[in-house]
C-alpha positions in Angstrom: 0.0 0.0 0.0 1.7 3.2 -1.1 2.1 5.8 1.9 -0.4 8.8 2.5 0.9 11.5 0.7 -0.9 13.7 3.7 0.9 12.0 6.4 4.0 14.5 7.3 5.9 12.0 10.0 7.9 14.8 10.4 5.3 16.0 13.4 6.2 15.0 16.5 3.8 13.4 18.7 2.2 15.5 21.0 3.5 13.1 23.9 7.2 13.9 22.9 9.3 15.0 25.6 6.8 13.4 28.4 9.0 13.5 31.6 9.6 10.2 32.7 10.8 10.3 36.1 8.4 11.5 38.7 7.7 15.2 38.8 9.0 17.3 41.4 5.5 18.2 43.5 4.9 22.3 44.1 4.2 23.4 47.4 0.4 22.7 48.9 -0.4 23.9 52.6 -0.6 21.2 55.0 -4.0 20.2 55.6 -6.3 23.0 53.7 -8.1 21.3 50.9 -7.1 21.0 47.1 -10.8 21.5 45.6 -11.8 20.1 42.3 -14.7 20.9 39.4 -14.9 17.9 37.0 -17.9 18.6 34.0 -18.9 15.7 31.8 -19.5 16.2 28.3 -22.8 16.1 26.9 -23.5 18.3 23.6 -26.3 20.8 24.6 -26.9 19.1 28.0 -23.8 20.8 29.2 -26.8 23.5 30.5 -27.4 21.2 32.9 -23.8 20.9 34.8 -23.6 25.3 33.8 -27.3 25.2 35.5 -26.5 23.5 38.3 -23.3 25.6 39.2 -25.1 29.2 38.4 -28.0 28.1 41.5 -25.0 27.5 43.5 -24.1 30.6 43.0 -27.5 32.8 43.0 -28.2 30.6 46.5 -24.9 30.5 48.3 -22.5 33.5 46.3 -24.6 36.1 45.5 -23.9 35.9 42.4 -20.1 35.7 42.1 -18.3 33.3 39.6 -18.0 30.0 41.5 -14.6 29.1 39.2 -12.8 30.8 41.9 -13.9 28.8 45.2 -11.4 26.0 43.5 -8.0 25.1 42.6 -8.4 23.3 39.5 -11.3 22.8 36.7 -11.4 20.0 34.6 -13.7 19.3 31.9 -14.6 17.6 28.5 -16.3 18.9 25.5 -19.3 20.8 26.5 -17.7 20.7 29.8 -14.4 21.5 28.6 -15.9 25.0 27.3 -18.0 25.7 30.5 -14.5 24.7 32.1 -12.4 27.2 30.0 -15.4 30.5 30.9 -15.0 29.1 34.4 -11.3 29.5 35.0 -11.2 33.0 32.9 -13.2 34.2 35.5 -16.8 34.0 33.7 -19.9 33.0 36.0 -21.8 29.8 35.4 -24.7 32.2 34.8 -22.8 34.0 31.8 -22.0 31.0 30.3 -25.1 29.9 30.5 -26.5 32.3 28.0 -24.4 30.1 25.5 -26.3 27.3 25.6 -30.1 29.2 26.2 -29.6 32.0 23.4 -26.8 30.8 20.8 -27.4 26.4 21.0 -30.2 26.6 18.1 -26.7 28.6 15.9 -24.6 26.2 16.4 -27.2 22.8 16.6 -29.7 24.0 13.7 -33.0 22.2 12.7 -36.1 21.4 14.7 -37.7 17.9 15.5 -39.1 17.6 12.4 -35.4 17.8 10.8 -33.8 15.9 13.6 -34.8 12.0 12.4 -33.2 13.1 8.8 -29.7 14.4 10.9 -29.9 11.1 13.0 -30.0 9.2 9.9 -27.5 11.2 7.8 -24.9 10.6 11.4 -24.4 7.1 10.0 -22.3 8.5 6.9 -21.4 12.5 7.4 -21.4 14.6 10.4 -24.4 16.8 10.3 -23.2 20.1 12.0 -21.0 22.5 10.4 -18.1 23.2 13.3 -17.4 26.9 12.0 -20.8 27.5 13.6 -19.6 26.7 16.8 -15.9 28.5 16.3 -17.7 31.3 15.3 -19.9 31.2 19.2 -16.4 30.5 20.9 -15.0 33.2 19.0 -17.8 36.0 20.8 -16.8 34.2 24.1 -13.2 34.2 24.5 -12.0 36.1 21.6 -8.5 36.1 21.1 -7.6 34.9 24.5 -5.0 32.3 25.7 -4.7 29.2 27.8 -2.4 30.5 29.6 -4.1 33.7 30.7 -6.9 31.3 33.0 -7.1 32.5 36.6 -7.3 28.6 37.9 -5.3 25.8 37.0 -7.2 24.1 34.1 -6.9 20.6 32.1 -8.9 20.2 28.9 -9.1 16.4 27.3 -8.9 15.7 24.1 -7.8 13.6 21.1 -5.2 13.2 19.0 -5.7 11.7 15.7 -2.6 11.8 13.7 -1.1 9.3 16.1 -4.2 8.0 17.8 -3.5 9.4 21.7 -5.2 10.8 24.7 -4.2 14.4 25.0 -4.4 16.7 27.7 -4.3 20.2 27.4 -3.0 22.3 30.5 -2.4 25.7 32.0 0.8 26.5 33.1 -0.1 25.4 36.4 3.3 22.9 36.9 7.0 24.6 35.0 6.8 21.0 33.2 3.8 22.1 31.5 4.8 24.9 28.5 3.6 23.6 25.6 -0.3 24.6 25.9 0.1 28.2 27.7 0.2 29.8 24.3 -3.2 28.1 22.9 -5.9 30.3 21.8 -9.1 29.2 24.0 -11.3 29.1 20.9 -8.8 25.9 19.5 -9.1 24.5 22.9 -13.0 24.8 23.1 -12.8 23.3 19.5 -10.6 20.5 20.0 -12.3 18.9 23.3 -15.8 19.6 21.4 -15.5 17.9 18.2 -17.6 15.0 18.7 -17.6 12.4 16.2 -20.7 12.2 14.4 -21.3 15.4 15.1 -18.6 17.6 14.0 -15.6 17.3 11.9 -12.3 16.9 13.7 -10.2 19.9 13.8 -6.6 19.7 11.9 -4.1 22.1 12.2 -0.5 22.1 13.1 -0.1 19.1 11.7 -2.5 17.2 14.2 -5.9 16.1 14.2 -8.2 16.4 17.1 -11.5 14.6 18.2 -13.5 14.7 21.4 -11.9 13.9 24.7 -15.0 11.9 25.4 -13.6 9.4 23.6 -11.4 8.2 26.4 -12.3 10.7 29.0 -16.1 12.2 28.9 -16.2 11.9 32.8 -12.7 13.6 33.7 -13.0 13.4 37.2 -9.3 11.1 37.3 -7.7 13.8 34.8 -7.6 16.0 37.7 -7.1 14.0 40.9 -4.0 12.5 38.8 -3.2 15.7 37.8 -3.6 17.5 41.1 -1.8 14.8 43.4 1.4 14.7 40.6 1.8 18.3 40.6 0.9 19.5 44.4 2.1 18.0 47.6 -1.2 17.2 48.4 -1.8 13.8 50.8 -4.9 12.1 48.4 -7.4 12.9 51.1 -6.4 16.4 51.0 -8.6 16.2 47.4 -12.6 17.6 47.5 -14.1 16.6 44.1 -17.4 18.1 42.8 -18.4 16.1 39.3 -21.2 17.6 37.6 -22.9 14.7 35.0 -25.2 15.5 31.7 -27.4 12.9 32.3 -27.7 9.5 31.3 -30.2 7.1 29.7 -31.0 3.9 31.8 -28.7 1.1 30.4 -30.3 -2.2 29.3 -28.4 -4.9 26.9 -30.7 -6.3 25.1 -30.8 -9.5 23.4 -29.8 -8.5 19.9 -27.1 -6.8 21.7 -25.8 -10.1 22.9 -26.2 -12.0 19.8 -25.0 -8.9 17.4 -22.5 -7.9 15.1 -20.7 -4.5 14.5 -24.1 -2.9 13.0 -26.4 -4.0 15.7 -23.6 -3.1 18.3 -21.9 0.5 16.7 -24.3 2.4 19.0 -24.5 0.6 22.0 -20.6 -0.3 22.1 -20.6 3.9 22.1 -22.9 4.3 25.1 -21.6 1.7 26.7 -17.9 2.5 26.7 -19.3 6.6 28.0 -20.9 4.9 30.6 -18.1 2.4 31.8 -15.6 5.3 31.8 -17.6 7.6 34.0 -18.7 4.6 36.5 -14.6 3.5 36.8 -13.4 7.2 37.1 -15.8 8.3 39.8 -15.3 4.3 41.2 -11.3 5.0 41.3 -11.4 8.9 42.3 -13.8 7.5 45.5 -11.0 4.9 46.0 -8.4 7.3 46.0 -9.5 9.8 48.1 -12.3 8.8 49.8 -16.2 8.4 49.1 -16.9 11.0 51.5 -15.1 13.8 49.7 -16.5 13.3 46.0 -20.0 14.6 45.4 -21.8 13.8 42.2 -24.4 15.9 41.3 -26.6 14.3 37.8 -30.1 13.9 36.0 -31.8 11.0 37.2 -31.3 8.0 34.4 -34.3 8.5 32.5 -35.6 5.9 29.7 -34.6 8.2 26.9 -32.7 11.1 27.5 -32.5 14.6 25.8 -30.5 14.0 22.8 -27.1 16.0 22.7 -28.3 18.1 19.9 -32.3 18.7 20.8 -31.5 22.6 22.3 -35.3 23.2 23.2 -35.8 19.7 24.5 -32.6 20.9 26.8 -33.6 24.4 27.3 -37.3 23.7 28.7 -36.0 20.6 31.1 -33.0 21.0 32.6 -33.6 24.1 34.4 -36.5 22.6 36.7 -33.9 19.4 37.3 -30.7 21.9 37.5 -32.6 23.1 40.5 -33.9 20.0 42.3 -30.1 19.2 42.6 -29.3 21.9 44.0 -31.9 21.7 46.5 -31.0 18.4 47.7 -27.1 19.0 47.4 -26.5 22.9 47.6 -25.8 22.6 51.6 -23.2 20.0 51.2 -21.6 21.5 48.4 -21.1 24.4 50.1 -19.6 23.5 53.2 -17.0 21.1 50.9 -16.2 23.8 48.4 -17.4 27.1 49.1 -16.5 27.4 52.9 -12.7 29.3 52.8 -11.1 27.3 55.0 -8.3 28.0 57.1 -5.0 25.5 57.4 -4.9 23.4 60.2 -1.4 24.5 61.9 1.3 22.0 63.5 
């Protein structure tokens, strides 16, 4: 087979230049917490986690941006965007507007149009991605990774050489390579969802959704946090916000089928094992008791990730049950300032 004329092997990998010794931890104080926001990703259901966090702050903040009250944001696709407004210093509320007022730009067509999309999925994607550039572009402009006010890891990835990629602030000196990416490149490169949107190429690389290995990326940052921080692992507070999930049932074709009967369900069901095994390994690690998970209720058939008035009209009223059940205990973990215990 004659090589790909498009394939320059003269791009590194992205992992090039990985440290491989253990890296030296930055300084933490001894016994104050090292708080955590993990967001799922979702399409148009990332309202629900950017919901969910602007109650929190109309009952407990007054208002203020919540990205401040901790000391790292992760997130994935949708939740990699609400991430990125987070940690520049936007409030949950702003970035809500995103979803409520601009979702119908960047996921046109109605649900008369949807079945033909849903279809036309199984051979092109049906969204054009400059629409959603063009909605990152009004919200972060020209701005950089590197200018976040919290330390920030974005999944994504890499297709020119099929890896997992991270994208960081310069939280840790190891980490220079991302500081200089523009947040609208970010945004696009943790938001490309297959079957949705094209991947993004430039630079060489090609990049896909992070939810492909990560769409729960409550692990990125515990790893992330305890390898960079001299943090004990109990030191860690995790808040994961979900986008909902349909109830999971194999059914019989499933267990009898082939790679038609299987191509969706193999998708849902690897989402679903990943976000089970990271919030099942983050409770390990540091403790059930300081990881809350705040999601929908399973529901038989969920909002899809592309129906925005499906998503507009119910998650609000389920963005506030949470809160009302949860608010009190997420505030004492993660909005109380808390003062180091002293030795």
């Amino acid at each position: 087979m004659p090589p790909d004329a498009s394939y320059d092997h003269t791009v590194p990998r992205r992992s090039d230049g990985a440290r491989q010794t253990l890296r030296p931890v930055q300084p933490w104080p001894e016994g104050k917490p090292f708080k955590i926001l993990s967001i799922d990703g979702g399409g148009i259901l990332g309202l629900l986690p950017c919901l969910m966090l602007a109650e929190i702050e109309s009952r407990f903040l007054d208002g203020e941006p919540i990205g401040q009250h901790f000391d790292m944001i992760v997130g994935t696709s949708t939740g990699g965007i609400i991430a990125l407004g987070l940690a520049q210093g936007k409030s949950a509320k702003e970035i809500s507007r995103l979803y409520i007022e601009r979702g119908e730009r960047i996921f046109p067509g109605n649900r008369l149009t949807r079945p033909l999309r849903n279809f036309g999925r199984w051979f092109v994607n049906p969204y054009d991605r400059r629409r959603l550039e063009n909605e990152l572009r009004r919200e972060f402009g020209d701005a950089l990774l590197g200018s976040a006010k919290v330390p920030t890891c974005i999944p994504s990835f890499e297709g020119r050489y099929g890896e997992p990629y991270i994208f960081k602030t310069p939280h840790h000196p190891d980490y220079k390579k991302d500081q200089f990416e523009k947040l609208v490149n970010v945004g696009l490169s943790t938001a490309a969802a297959p079957t949705y949107f094209s991947a993004i190429e430039r630079d060489g690389y090609v990049f896909s959704d992070g939810g492909i290995w990560a769409n729960n990326p409550a692990m990125v940052g515990v790893v992330d946090a305890t390898t960079c921080f001299d943090i004990d692992r109990t030191q860690i507070r995790l808040l994961s916000l979900g986008c909902g999930q349909d109830t999971y049932q194999m059914r019989w074709w499933h267990r009898i089928g082939g790679q038609l009967v299987w191509a969706n369900q193999f998708y849902l069901s690897a989402m679903r094992a990943q976000s089970h095994n990271a919030l099942g390994q983050a409770g390990l690690l540091i403790g059930r008791e300081h990881l809350v998970r705040l999601d929908a209720p399973e529901v038989s058939k969920r909002v899809a990730m592309d129906d925005v008035a499906r998503a507009v009209a119910e998650m609000p009223p389920i963005a506030r049950a949470l809160v009302e059940a949860a608010g009190h205990r997420v505030e004492g973990m993660f909005l109380a300032r808390t003062v180091p215990e002293r030795h």
